[in-house]
N, C-alpha and C positions, 0 to 999 in steps of 0.2 A: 834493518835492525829493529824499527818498530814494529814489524810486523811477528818478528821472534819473541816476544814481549808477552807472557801470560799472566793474565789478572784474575788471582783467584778470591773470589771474594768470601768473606764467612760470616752469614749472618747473626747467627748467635750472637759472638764474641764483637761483631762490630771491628774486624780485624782486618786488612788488605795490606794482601801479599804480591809481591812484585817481584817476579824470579824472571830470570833471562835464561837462554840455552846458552850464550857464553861462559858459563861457568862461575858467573859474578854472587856474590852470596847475598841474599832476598833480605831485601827491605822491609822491615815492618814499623808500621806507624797504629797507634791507638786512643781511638777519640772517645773523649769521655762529656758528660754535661757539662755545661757550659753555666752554671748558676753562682751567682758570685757570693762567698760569702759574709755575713754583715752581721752587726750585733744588736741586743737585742735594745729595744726603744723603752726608757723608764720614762713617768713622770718622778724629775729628780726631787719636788719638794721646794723648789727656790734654795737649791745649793749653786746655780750660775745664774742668779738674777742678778740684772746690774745693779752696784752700789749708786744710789743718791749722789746729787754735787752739793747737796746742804746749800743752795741758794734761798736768797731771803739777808733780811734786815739780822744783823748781831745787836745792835744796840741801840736802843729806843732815845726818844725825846729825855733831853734829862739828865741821862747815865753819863758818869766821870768813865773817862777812858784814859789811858796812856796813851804814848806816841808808840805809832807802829802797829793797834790794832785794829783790828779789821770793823769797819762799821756796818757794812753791805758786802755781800756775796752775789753776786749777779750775773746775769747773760747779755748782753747788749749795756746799753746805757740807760738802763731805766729812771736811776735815779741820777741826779749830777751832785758833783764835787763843789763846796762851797769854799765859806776861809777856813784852813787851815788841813785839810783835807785834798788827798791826791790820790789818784788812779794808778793802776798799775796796768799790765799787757791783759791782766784776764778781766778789765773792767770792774774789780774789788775797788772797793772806798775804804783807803788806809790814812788814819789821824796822822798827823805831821808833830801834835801838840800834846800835853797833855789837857784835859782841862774838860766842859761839859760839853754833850753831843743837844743840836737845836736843830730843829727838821725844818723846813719853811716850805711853801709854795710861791714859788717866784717864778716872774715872768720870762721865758725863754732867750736870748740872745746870741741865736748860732752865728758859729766861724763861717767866713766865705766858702770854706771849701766843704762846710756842711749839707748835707742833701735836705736839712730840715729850712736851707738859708732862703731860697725861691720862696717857699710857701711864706717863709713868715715876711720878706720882701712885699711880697703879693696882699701884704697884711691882715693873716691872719695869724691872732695869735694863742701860743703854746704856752699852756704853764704845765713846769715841772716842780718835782719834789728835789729840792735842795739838803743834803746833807754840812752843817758847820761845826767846828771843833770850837767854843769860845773858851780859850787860855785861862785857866786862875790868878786869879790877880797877885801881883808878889808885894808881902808884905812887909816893911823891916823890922826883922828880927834883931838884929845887931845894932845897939848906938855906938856912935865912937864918943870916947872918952877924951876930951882934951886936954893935953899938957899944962898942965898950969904949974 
C-alpha cells in the first residue's frame, strides 16, 4: 500500500498532494510563514508608570492632630511609636489622641523576639526617632452651682 502511494509535489504553490490508486480522494495540506504577529512598541509617555506610596513624615514637630491621623507613612520601622501613638499592619504611625505631635531621639529598647535585641544585648547601642501624641490638657469649662 505504501508503495501505491504518489507524492506529487508543487513548487510554486508550496502544495503536497497525496493521491493513492485506491480511489481515496487526495489530501492536501498548505503551509504558510510561520511569523507571529505583534503590535507595534510606543514610548507611552508615563501613562503606566507606577503611582508613588506617598511615604515620608505627614506631620511635623508641633502640629495638633486629631485621633486616627496618620503621623508617618513608612516602609519597615523606621521611625517608632511613642505615647499615644500606634501602628498599624503597614507600619503607619496613627495618633490614638488628639493633642500636639513631639518627635525625640530615644535610646532603643528591643523586644526579645527583635532581631535588633543580640546587638544591642552585645551592647551596642541604637537610637531612633520617636514619634509622641501629648494630649491637650482639659480645662473646666463648666462650674457647678451649689444649691443654696
Amino acid at each position: 500500500m505504501a508503495a501505491s502511494l504518489v507524492r506529487q509535489v508543487s513548487l510554486e504553490s508550496n502544495r503536497f498532494l497525496f493521491s493513492s490508486s485506491l480511489g481515496l480522494p487526495a489530501v492536501t495540506s498548505v503551509r504558510h510563514k510561520s511569523k507571529k504577529k505583534g503590535g507595534k512598541s510606543k514610548n507611552l509617555g508615563g501613562k503606566r508608570a507606577t503611582v508613588g506610596k506617598s511615604y515620608g513624615i505627614k506631620r511635623n514637630d508641633g502640629n495638633f492632630v486629631h485621633k486616627g491621623e496618620i503621623l508617618v507613612n513608612q516602609c519597615g520601622l523606621r521611625f517608632y511609636p511613642g505615647e499615644n501613638v500606634d501602628t498599624d499592619r503597614t507600619n503607619r504611625l496613627i495618633a490614638l489622641t488628639d493633642g500636639t505631635v513631639v518627635v525625640s531621639c530615644e535610646k532603643l529598647y528591643p523586644y526579645p523576639n527583635s532581631p535588633l535585641y543580640r546587638p544591642v544585648q552585645d551592647g551596642l547601642e541604637i537610637y531612633k526617632k520617636f514619634f509622641h501624641v501629648i494630649p491637650i490638657p482639659l480645662k473646666a469649662k463648666f462650674k457647678l452651682v451649689s444649691e443654696t
